[in-house]
C-alpha positions in Angstrom: 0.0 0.0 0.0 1.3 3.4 -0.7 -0.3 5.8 1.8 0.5 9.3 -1.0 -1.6 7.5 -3.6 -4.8 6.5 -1.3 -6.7 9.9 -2.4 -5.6 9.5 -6.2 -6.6 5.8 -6.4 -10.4 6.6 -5.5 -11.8 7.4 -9.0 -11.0 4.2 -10.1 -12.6 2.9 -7.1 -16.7 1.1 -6.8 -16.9 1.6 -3.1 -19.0 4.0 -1.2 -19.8 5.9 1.8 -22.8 5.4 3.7 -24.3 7.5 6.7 -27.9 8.6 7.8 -28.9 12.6 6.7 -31.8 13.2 8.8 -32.5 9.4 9.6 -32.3 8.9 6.0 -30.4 6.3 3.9 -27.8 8.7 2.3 -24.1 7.5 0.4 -21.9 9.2 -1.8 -19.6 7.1 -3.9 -15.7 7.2 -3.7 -15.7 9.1 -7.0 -18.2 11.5 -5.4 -16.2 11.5 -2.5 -13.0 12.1 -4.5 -14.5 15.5 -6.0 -15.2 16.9 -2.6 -11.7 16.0 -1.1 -10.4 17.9 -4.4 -12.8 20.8 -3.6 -11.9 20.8 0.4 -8.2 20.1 -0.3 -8.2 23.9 -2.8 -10.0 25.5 -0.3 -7.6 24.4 3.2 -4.5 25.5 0.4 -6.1 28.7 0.2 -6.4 29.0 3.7 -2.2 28.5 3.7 -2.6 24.7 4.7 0.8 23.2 3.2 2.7 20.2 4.2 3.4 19.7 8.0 1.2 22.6 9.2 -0.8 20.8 12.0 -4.8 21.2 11.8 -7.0 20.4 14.9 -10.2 18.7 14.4 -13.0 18.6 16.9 -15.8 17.5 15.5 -18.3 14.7 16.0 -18.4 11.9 13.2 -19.2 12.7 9.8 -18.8 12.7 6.0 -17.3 16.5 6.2 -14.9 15.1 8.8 -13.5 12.4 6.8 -13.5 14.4 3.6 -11.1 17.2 5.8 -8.8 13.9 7.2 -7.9 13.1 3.6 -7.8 16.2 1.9 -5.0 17.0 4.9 -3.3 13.4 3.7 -3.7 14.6 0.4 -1.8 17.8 1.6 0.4 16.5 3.7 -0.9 18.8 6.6 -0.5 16.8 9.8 -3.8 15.9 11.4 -4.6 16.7 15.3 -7.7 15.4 15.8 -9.0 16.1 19.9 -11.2 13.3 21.6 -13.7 14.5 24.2 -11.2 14.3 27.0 -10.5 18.1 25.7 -14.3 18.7 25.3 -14.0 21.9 28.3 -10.4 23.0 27.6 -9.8 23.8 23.6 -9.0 27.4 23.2 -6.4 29.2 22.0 -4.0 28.0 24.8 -4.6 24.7 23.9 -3.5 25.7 20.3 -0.9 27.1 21.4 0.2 24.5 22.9 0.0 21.7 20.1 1.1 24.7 17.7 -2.2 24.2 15.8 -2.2 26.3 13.0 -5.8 25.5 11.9 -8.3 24.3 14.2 -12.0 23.0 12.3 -15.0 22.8 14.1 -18.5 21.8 13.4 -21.7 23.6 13.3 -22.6 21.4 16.6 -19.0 22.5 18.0 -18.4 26.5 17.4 -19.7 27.4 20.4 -16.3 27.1 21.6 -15.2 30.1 19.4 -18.1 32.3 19.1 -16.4 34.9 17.5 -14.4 32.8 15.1 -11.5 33.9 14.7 -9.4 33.3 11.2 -7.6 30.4 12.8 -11.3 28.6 13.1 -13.2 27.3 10.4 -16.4 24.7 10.1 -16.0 21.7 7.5 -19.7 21.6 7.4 -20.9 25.2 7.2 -20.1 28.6 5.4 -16.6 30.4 6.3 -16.0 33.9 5.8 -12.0 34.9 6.2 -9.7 32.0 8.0 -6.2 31.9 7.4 -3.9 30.1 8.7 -2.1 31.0 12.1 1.6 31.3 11.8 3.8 29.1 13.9 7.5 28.2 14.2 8.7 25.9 11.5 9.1 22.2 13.5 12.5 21.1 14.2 11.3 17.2 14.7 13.4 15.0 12.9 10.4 12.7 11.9 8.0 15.7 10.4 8.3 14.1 6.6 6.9 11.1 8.2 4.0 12.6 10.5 0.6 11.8 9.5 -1.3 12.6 12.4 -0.8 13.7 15.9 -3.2 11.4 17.9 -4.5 10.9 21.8 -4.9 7.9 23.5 -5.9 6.6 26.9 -5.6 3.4 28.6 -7.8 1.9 31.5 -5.4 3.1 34.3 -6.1 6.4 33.0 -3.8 9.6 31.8 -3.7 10.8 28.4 -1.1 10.4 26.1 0.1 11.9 22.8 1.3 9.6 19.9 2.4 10.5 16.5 1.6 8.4 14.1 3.7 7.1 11.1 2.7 7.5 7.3 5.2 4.4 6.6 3.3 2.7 9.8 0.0 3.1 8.5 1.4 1.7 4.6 3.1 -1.1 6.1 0.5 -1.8 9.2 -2.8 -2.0 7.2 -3.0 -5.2 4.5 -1.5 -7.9 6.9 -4.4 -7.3 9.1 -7.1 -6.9 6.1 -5.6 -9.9 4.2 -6.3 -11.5 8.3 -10.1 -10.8 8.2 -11.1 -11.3 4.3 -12.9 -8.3 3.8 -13.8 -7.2 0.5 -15.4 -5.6 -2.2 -19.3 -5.8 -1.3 -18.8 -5.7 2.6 -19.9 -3.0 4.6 -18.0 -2.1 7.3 -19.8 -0.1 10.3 -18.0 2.4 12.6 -19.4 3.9 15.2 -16.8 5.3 17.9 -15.1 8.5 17.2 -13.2 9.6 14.2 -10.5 11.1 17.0 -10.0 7.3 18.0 -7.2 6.7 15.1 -8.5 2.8 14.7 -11.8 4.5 13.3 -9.7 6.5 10.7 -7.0 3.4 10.5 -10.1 1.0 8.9 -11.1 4.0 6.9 -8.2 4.2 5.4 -8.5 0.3 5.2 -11.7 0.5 3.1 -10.9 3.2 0.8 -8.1 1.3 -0.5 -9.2 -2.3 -0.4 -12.5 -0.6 -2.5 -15.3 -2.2 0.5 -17.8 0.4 2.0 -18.2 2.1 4.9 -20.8 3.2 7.0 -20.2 5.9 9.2 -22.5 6.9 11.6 -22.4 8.0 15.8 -22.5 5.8 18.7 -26.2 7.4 19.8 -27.3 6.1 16.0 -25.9 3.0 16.0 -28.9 0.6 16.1 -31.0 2.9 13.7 -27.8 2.8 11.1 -27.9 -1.0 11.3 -31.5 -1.1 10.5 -31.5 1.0 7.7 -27.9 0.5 6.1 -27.6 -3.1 7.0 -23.6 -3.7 7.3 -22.1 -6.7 6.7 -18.9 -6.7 9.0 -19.5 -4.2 12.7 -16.2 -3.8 14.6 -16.8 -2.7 18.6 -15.5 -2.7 21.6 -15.5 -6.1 24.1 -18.4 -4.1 26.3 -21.0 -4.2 23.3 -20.8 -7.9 22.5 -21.2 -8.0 26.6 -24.5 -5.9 26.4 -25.9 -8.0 23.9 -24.8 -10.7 26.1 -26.5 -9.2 28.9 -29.9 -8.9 26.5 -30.0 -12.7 25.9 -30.0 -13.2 29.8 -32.8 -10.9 30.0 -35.0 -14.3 28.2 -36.9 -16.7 30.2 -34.9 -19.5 31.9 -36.7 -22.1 29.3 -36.0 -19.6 26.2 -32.0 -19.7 27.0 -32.2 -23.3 28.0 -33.5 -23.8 24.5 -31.0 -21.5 22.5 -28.3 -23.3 24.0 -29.7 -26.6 23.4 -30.7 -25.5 19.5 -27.0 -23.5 19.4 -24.9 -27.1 19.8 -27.4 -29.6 17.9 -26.7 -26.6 14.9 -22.8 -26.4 15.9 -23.1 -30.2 14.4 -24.4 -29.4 11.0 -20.7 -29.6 8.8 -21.8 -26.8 6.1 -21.0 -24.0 7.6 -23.7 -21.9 5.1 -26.3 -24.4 6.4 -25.2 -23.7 10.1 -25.8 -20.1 9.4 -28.8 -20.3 7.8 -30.5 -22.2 10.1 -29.2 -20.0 13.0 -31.1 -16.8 11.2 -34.1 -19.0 11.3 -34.3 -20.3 15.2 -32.7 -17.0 16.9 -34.0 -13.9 14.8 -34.0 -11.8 17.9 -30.6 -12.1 17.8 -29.7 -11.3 14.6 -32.2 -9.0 14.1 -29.9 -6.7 16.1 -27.5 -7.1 13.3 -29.7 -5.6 10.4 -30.3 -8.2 7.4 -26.6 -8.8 6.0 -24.2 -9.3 9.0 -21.6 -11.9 8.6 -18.6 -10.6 10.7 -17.9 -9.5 13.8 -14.9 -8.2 15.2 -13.5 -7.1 18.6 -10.3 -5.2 20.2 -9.1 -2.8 22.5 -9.4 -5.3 25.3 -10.0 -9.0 25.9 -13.3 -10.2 25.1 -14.4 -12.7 28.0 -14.3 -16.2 26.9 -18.2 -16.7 27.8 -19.3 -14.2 25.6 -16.9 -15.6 22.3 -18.4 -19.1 22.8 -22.0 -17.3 22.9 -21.5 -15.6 19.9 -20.0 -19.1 18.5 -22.8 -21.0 19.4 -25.3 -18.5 17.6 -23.3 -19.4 14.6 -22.2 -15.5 14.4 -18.6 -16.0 15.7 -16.6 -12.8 17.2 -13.1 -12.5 15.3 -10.6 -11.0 17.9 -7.5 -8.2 17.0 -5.4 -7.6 19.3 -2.8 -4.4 18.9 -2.0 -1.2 20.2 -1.5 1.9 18.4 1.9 2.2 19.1 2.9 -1.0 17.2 -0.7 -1.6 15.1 -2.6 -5.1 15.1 -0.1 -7.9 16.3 -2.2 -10.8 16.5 -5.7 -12.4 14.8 -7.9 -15.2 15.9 -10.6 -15.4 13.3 -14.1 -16.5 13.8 -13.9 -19.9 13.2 -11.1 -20.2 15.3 -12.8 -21.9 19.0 -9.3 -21.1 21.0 -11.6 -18.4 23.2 -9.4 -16.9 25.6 -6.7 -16.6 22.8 -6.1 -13.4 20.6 -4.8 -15.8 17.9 -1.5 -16.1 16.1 0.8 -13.0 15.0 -0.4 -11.8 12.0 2.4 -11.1 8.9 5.2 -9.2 9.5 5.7 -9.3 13.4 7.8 -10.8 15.0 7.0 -11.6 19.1 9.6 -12.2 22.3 8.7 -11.9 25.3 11.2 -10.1 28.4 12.4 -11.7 31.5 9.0 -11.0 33.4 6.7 -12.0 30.2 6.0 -9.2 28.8 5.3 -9.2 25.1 7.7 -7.1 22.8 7.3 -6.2 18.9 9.3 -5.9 16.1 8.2 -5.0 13.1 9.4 -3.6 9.8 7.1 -0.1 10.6 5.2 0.1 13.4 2.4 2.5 13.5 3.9 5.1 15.8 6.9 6.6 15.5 7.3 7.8 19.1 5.1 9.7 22.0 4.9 13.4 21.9 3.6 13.4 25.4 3.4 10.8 27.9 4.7 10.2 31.5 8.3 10.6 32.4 10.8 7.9 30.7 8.0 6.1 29.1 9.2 6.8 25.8 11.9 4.6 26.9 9.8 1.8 28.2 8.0 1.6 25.0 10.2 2.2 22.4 12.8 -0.2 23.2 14.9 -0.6 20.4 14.9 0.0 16.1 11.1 -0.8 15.2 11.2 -2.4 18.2 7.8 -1.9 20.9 7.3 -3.2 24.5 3.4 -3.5 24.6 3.2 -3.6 28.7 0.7 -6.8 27.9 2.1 -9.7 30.2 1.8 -13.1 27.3 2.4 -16.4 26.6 2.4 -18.8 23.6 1.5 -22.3 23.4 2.8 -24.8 21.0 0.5 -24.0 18.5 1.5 -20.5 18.2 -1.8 -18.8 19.7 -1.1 -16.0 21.9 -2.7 -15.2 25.4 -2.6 -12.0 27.4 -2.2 -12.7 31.3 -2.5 -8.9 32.3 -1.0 -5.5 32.2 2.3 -5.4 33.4 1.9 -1.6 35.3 -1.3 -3.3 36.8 0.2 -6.1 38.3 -0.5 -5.7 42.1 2.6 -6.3 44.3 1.4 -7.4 48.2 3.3 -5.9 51.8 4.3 -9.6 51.7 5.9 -9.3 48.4 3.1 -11.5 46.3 2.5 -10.4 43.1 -1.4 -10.7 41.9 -2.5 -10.2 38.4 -5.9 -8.4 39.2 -7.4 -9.4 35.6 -7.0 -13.4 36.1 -9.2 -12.5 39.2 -11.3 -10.2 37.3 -11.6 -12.9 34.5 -13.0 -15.2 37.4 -15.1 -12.5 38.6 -16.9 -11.9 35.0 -17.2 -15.6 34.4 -20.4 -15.2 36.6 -23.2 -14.5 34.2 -24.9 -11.5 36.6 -21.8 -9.9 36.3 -21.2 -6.9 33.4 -18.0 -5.8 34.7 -15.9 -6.3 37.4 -12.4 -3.9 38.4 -9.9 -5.5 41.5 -7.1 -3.3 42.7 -5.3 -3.0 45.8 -6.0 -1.0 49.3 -2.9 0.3 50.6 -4.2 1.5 53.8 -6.2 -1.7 54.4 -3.4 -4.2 53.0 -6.4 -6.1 51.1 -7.5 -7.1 47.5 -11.0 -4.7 46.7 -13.4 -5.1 43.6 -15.5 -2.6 42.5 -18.5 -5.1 40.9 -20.9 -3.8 38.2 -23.8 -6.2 38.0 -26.0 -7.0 34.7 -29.3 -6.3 36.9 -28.3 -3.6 39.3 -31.1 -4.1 41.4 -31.2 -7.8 42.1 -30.4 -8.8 45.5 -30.0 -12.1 44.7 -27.5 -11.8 42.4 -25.7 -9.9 44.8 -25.7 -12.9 47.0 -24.6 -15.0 44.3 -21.5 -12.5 43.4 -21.0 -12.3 46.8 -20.5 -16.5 47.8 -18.0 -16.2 44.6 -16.2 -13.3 46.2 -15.9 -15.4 49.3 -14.8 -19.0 47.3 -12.6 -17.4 44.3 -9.8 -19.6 43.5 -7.5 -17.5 42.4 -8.0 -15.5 46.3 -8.1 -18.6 48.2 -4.7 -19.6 46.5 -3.4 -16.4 47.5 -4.9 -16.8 51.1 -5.6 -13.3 50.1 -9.1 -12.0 51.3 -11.3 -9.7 49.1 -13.7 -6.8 49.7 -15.5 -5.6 47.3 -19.0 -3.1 46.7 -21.7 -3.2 44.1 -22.2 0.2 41.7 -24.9 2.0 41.5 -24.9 2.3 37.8 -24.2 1.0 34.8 -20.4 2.0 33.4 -21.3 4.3 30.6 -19.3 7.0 28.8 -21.7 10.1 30.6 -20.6 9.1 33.8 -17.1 8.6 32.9 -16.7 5.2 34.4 -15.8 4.5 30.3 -13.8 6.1 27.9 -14.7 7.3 24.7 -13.8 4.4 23.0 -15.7 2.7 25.7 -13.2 0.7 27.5 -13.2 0.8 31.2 -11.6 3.2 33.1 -10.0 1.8 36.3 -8.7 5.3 37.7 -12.2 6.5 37.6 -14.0 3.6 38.7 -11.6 3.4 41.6 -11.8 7.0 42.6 -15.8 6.5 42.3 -16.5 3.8 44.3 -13.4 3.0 46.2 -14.1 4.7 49.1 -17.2 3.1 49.5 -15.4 -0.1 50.2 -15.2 -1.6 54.2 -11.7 -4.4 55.0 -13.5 -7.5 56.0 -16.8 -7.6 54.0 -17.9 -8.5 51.2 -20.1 -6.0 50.2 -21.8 -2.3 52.2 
């Protein structure tokens, strides 16, 4: 793939865009979608946009926002798109301080420069004078190379700054596409924000493997898959556990019955027939899917095994990618693969070792981040270990048949007054097993010297599933082994992105969670 021909290659291209205008069906083709980059690519020259200037988007998904993103490829401008973590603080300080030359808003976003100045322009309304704001010429070595200036945040919390590779996003993209098969005729669905590079990434994927896209907003999501029926959704490990959660929400007999249908169909050695017949005994399921669904895919975390062999035994198997931004996707297990628990097998082109305490490092010939451009003290250093080189900070192993498993985050790994170390997702893993459970967070009490869990039950409300979480936090194997008592407290809501116990690209976030509800907890009970 060669990234400075993606916008040139889209006339010959059959692919389209699809989003909803007004809860309508709406699509412009790539040629269509060619003609406006052209148009938006003459106007941001005009405005002095030139190769390296950095332009700020803030802006929530749309066509006009990925029309922008390439016509600044096309440029060579250098993209800074800001997530909603920045949603109270961009101004011109923050400008300032990312030496934004151009910041684009939407109509639903100028409020945050009601006077507009020239700097500030909307890539979906009318513009009156904007130029360009002048800043220092960069100094970075790596500025030919810069295609986007990107922020990212992990579950522990803390935002960090990562500049991503052209060369990374050339060399990163077709081992994973040739991984999952998609092609010309699929659909592909996002939903989670455009600033979330992965969005953009498989953007970038579709426009020049020539398969569509449908772009629409997390709050539209269901109403996008009714009426523009997508073949392949990628989301987040907490979606596939909603729908999870929905098919528990059945009568006892109704998912006694599923289950019992699920493995007599699992027999049937066609796998079209398999499918077909799933479609015809669980439409409730797949009716959440829209009418043409054939893949799914999750990242960003692991998905539990319970909810893989669900989606298995409804004969709509969950592929799994495993990757990072700073180093791209490193591993696959595809749908048909029943190794739940694994993320698969390394895909083309990387090359896995692990260091003397497990933790997975990645070479590759150009990963997708060149370095951080901010992050906590030295951890350029712990990431960036060597020439193309990437220490992920996952804690791995590989068995003989090459699938790769994640044991935990390294920086989370707890570390006792008596010295033992506990990895608080095997517990959590445990923890989730349990089907009233939606999400469950263990960390360590300093001032109590005891393991806590912060538990987030399917049905907040049901005392009897507390009782049941609660005999499992008293019998856990993985605590008992560790003679290593547990308290723990129920929330009082369901994790969401409004109240910040997610992020924006919905995976947990333990800092908040913690600070939320881990004050609630009591040493020596179970529960308050």
């Amino acid at each position: 793939m060669q990234f400075s021909k993606l916008v040139s290659s889209l006339p010959e291209k059959n692919g389209a865009i699809h989003f909803l205008e007004r809860g309508a069906p709406a699509q412009r083709s790539y040629k269509t979608f060619y003609e406006d980059i052209c148009k938006a690519r003459a106007q941001l020259i005009g405005w002095g946009v030139g190769p390296g200037i950095r332009v700020g988007i803030y802006a929530p998904n749309s066509y006009s926002w990925l029309v922008h993103d390439l016509a600044l490829i096309d440029i060579g401008a250098i993209s800074v798109p800001f997530t909603d973590d920045f949603s109270d603080s961009i101004n011109d300080g923050l400008l300032d301080k990312y030496s934004i030359g151009l910041l684009l808003l939407s109509k639903s976003t100028a409020r945050l420069f009601p006077n507009r100045p020239a700097h500030v322009a909307l890539i979906d309304g009318e513009n009156a004078v904007v130029q360009v704001r002048s800043r220092p010429p960069s100094i970075e070595p790596d500025t030919d190379d810069q295609h986007s200036l990107v922020f990212s945040s992990g579950s522990a919390g803390g935002l960090k700054g990562l500049v991503i590779s052209r060369n990374g996003v050339a060399s990163t993209l077709p081992p994973i596409i040739e991984a999952l098969g998609i092609a010309g005729g699929d659909r592909l669905i996002l939903f989670l924000p455009l600033s979330n590079f992965q969005q953009r990434y498989l953007c970038y994927a579709a426009l020049w493997y020539d398969f569509d896209i449908i772009l629409t907003e997390y709050t539209q999501l269901f109403l996008a898959i009714e009426k523009l029926n997508p073949s392949v959704l990628l989301a987040p490990p907490v979606f596939f556990q909603m729908m999870h959660a929905e098919f528990l929400k059945f009568p006892l007999f109704k998912r006694v019955l599923w289950k019992v249908l699920g493995h007599v169909i699992d027999l049937v050695p066609i796998s079209s027939t398999r499918s077909r017949l799933a479609r015809q005994f669980f439409p409730e399921f797949y009716r959440q899917f829209g009418n043409n669904i054939r893949m799914l895919i999750t990242g960003m975390a692991p998905i539990r095994r319970n909810i893989g062999q669900f989606f298995s035994l409804m004969q709509l198997p969950l592929c799994e990618a495993y990757g990072m931004v700073e180093a791209g996707v490193i591993a696959f297990r595809p749908g048909n693969c029943r190794m739940h628990g694994s993320v698969g097998k390394p895909v083309r082109g990387v090359n896995l070792s692990f260091d003397s305490e497990g933790e997975i490092v990645v070479t590759r010939e150009n990963p997708l981040t060149l370095r951080y451009f901010q992050c906590a003290k030295d951890e350029n250093e712990r990431t960036f270990v060597g020439r193309n080189t990437i220490a992920t900070g996952d804690i791995g192993r590989v068995d003989g048949d090459g699938n790769l498993y994640l044991l935990g985050r390294k920086r989370e790994t707890i570390v006792t007054s008596g010295g033992i170390k506990i990895n608080p997702e095997a517990i959590e893993e445990e923890i989730n097993n349990c089907a009233d459970v939606a999400n469950a967070v263990v960390f360590w009490q300093p001032d109590t010297a005891q393991l806590s869990c912060v538990v987030e039950l399917n049905d907040l409300e049901d005392q009897e599933a507390r009782s049941r979480v609660q005999t499992l936090a008293n019998n856990l194997k993985t605590t008992r082994k560790l003679r290593q008592p547990m308290t723990a407290v129920f929330a009082t809501e369901h994790f969401s992105k409004e109240n910040g116990m997610l992020r924006p690209n919905m995976k947990i976030d333990r800092r908040q969670i913690v600070a939320r509800y881990g004050t609630d907890l009591r040493p020596n009970s179970v529960s308050r």
